[in-house]
MARVO-374428 format. One record per residue (C-alpha): x, y, z; residue number from 1; chain. Coordinates in steps of 0.5 Angstrom, whole numbers. Layout:
GUBA     x     y     z  nr kette
GUBA     X     Y     Z NUM     A
...
END
This chain:
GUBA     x     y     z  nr kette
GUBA   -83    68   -60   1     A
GUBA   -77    64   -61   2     A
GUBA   -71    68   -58   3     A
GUBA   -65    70   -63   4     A
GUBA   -58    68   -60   5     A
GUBA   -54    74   -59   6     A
GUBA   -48    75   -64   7     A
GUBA   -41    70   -63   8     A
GUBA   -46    66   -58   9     A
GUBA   -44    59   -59  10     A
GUBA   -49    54   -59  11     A
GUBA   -51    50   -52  12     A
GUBA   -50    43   -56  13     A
GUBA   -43    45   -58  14     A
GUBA   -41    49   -51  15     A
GUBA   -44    43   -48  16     A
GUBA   -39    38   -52  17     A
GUBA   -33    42   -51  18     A
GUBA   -34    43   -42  19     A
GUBA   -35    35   -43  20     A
GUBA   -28    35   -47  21     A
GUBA   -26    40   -42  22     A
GUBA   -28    35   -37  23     A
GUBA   -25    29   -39  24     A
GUBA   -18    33   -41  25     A
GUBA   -18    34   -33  26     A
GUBA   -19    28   -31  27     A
GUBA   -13    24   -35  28     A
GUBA    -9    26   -27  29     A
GUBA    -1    24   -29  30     A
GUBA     2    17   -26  31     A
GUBA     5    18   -19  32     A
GUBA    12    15   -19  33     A
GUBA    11    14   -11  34     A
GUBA     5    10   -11  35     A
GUBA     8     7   -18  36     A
GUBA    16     5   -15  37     A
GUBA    12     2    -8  38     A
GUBA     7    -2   -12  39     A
GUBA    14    -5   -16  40     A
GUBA    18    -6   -12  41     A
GUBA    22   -12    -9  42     A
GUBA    24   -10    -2  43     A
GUBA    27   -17     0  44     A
GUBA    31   -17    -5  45     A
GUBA    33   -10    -4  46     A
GUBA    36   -12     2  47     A
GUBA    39   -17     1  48     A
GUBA    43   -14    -5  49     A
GUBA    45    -9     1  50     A
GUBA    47   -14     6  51     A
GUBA    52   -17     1  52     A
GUBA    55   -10     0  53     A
GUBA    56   -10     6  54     A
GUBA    60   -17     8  55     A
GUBA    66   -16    12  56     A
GUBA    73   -15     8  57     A
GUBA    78   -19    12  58     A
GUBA    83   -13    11  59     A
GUBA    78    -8    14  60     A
GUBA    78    -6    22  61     A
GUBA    70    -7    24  62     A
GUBA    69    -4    31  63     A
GUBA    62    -6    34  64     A
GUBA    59    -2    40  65     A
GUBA    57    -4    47  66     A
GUBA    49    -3    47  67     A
GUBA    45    -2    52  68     A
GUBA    41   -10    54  69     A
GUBA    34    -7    53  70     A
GUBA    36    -5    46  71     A
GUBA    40   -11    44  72     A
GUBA    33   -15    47  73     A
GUBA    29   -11    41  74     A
GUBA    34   -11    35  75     A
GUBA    33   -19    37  76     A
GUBA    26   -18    38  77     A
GUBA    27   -16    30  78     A
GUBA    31   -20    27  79     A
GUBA    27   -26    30  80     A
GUBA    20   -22    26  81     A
GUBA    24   -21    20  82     A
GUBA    25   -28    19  83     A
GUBA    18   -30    19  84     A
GUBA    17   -24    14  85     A
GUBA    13   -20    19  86     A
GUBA    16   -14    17  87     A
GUBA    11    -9    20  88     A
GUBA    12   -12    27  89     A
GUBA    20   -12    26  90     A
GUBA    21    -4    24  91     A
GUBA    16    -3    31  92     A
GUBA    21    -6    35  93     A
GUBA    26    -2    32  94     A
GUBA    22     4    32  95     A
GUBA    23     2    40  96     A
GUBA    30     1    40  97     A
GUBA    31     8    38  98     A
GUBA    27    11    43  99     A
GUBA    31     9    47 100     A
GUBA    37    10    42 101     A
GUBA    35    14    36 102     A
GUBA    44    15    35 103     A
GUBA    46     8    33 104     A
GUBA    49     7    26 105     A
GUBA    47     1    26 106     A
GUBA    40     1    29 107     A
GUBA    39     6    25 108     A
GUBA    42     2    18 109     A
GUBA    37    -4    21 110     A
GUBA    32     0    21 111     A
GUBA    33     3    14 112     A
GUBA    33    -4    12 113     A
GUBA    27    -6    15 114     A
GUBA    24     1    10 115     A
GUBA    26    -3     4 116     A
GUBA    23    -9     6 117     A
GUBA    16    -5     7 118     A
GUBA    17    -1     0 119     A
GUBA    18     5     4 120     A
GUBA    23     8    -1 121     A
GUBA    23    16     3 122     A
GUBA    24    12    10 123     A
GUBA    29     7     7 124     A
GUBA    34    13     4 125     A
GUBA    33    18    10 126     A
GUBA    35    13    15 127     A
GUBA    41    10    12 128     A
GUBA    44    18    10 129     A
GUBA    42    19    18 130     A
GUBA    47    13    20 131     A
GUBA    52    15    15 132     A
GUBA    52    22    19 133     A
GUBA    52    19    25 134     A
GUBA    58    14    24 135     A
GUBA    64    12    23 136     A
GUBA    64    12    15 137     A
GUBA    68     6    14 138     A
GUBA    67    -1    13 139     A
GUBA    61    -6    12 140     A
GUBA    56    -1    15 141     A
GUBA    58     4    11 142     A
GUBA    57     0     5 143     A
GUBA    50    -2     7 144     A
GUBA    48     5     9 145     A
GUBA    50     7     1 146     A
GUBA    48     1    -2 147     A
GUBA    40     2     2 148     A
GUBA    40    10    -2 149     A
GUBA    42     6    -8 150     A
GUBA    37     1    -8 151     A
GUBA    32     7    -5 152     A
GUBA    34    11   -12 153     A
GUBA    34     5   -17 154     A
GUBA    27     4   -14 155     A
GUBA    25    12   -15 156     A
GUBA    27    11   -22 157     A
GUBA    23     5   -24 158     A
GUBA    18     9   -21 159     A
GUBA    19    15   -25 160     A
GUBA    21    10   -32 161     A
GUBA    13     6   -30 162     A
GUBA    10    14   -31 163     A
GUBA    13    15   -37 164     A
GUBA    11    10   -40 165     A
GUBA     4    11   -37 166     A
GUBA     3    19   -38 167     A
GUBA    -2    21   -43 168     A
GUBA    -1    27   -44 169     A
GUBA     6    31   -46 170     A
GUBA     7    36   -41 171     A
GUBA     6    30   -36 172     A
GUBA    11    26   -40 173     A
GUBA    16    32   -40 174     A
GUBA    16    34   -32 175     A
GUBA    18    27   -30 176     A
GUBA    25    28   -35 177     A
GUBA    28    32   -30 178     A
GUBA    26    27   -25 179     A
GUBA    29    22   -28 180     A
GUBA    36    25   -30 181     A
GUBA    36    27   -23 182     A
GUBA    36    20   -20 183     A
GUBA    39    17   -25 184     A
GUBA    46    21   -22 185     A
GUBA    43    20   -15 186     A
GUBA    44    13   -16 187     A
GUBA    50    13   -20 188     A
GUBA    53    18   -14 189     A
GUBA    51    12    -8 190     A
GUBA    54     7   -12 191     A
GUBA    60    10   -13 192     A
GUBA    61    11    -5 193     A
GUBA    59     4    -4 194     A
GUBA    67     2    -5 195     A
GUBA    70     8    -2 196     A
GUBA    68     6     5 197     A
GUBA    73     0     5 198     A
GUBA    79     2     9 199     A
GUBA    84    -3    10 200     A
GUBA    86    -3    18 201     A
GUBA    94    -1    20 202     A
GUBA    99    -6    20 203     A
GUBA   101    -7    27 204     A
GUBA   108    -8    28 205     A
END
C-alpha cells in the first residue's frame, strides 16, 4: 500500500534540491585578503621604496652603533644572500643576528625588510614598529621603519581591495568595508610619520 505523506511535508525531490542549494551556498567561502595581499605583492619593490625613504639627509645627525663581530658577520652573511635574491636564506642569518641580539634598531629594520622581500606583510610591520620602539626615532632608520608598515599596510589594502572584488556574497562584501577604511587611515598614518623622523642636528659654534 502506498504510503500518504503527512500534511506540510515537503516532497524528497524538493528537500533534495533545496540541501543541495543549501550546500553549494556554504561552499562559496569568502576571499582571503592575506593570502590575496601575499600573492600580489612586489616585495622587492617594496623594499626598495623603503630604502629610498630612508636616504641620509646631509642636515641630519645619523648615529651608528658599534655591534658585536659576530652579528656584523651575519648582517653581511645577509646582505650578501639578498643579492643573489636568496631571501629565505638571508632573513635566517638575521634570524641569528637576533639571537644574539634581538634589541638593534637596526637588525630589527633589516630583518623587517627582509619580511617585505618574502611577502610576509604581519612579520614585516611587526618587526619595523619593534625597531621603532626600541630606537632613536629619528633619522633614516626611522624613515625605513614607517615606510616598511606603509608598504606592509598598502599591501594589506590590495589585499582586501582583490577581495571586494571577488566576493560573491554581500555579507561578505560588506565585512571587508571596515577592514579596508581601517587600513586605508593606517597607511595614511604611516606616511605621514615617515617626514617627521627628519631632524636636523644642532648647529656647532
Amino acid at each position: 500500500m502506498k504510503r500518504s505523506s503527512l500534511p506540510g511535508a515537503v516532497p524528497r525531490g524538493a528537500a533534495l534540491a533545496v540541501l543541495t542549494a543549501l550546500a553549494a551556498a556554504c561552499t562559496v567561502a569568502p576571499p582571503q585578503p592575506s593570502a590575496l595581499a601575499e600573492a600580489s605583492f612586489n616585495g622587492e619593490a617594496a623594499v626598495a621604496a623603503v630604502r629610498a625613504a630612508g636616504g641620509a639627509d646631509a642636515r641630519e645627525l645619523d648615529v651608528q652603533p658599534i655591534r658585536d663581530t659576530q652579528v656584523e658577520d651575519l648582517r653581511q652573511r645577509a646582505d650578501a644572500l639578498e643579492k643573489t635574491r636568496k631571501y629565505p636564506e638571508a632573513a635566517a642569518a638575521l634570524d641569528q643576528a637576533l639571537q644574539i641580539n634581538g634589541n638593534d634598531p637596526a637588525l630589527l629594520q633589516e630583518r623587517a625588510e627582509a619580511a617585505l622581500y618574502l611577502h610576509r606583510l604581519d612579520d614585516a610591520e611587526r618587526y619595523a614598529q619593534q625597531a621603532y620602539n626600541g630606537g632613536s626615532r629619528v633619522g633614516p632608520l626611522c624613515r625605513r621603519h614607517w615606510a616598511t608598515i606603509a608598504q606592509a599596510k598598502q599591501g594589506q589594502l590590495d589585499g582586501v581591495n582583490a577581495a571586494m572584488k571577488l566576493a560573491q556574497r554581500q555579507d561578505h562584501y560588506d565585512a571587508l568595508v571596515p577592514q579596508r577604511t581601517a587600513l586605508t587611515e593606517a597607511r595614511k598614518q604611516a606616511q605621514a610619520k615617515i617626514g617627521v623622523c627628519t631632524v636636523a642636528a644642532q648647529p656647532r659654534y
